[in-house]
C-alpha positions in Angstrom: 219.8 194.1 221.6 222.6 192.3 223.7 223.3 190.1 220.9 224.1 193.1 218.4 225.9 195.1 221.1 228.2 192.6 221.9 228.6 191.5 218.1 230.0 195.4 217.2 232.2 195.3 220.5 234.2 192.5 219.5 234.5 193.7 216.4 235.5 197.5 217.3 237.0 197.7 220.7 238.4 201.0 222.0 240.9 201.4 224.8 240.7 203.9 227.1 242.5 203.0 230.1 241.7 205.6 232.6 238.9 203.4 234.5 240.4 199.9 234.2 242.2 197.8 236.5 245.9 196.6 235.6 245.8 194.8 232.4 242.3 195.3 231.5 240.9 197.6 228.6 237.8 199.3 228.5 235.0 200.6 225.7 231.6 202.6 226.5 228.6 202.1 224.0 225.5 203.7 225.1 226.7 205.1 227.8 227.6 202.1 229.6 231.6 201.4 230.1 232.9 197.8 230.0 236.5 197.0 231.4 237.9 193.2 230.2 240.5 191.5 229.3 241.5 189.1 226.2 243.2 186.2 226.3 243.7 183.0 224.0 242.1 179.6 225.0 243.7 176.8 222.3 241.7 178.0 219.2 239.3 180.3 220.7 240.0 183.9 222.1 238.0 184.7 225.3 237.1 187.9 226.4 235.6 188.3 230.1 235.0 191.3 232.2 232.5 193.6 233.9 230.4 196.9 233.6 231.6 199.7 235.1 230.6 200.9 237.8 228.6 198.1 238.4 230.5 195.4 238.2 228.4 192.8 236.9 230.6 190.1 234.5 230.3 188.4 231.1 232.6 186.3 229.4 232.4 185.9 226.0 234.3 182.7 224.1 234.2 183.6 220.3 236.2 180.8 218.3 236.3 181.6 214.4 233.2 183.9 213.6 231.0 182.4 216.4 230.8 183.9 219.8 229.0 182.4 222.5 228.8 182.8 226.7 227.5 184.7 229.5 226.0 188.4 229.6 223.9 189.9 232.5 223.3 186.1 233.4 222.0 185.3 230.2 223.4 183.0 227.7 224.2 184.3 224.1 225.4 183.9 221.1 226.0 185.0 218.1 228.5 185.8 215.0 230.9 188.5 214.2 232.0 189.8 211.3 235.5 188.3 211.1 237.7 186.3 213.5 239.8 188.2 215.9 243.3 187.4 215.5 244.5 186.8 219.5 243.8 183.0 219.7 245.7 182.8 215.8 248.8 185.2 217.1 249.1 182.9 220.9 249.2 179.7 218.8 251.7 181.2 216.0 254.2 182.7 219.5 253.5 179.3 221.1 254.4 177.0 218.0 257.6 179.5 217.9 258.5 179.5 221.4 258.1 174.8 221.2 260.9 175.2 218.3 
């Protein structure tokens, strides 16, 4: 169930930014609200944050169509349906930004 929840949000997440902290975004599934935040890593784009209201984390590191990390202190992993573009758009600003 985990593995398929997490495989739609990082596919479809929605912002709404009325219960996140500064610079995090946030999505509810099911009832159950998730604020995180995005960034790139090299080649892979990590996404780590916490359910709302209580406040237990996961980190997800998804690199290509493969995600893999932390949920509710398990370990998963899984694959989504097409890579998500912030590691590709950091390393395109970055290779920009060396010339």
């Amino acid at each position: 169930m985990t593995k398929f929840f997490f495989a739609a949000a990082a596919a479809a997440i929605v912002a709404t930014p009325a219960l996140a902290a500064e610079g995090e975004k946030t999505f509810t599934r099911d009832g159950q609200t998730y604020a995180y935040t995005v960034a790139a890593d090299g080649d892979a784009t990590v996404i780590a944050g916490r359910t709302v209201p209580q406040d237990e984390p996961f980190r997800l590191v998804v690199k290509g169509r493969n995600a893999a990390g932390e949920v509710d202190g398990r370990q998963v992993s899984f694959r989504i349906a097409k890579p998500l573009a912030v590691a590709a758009a950091a390393q395109q600003t970055a290779s920009v930004d060396a010339n």
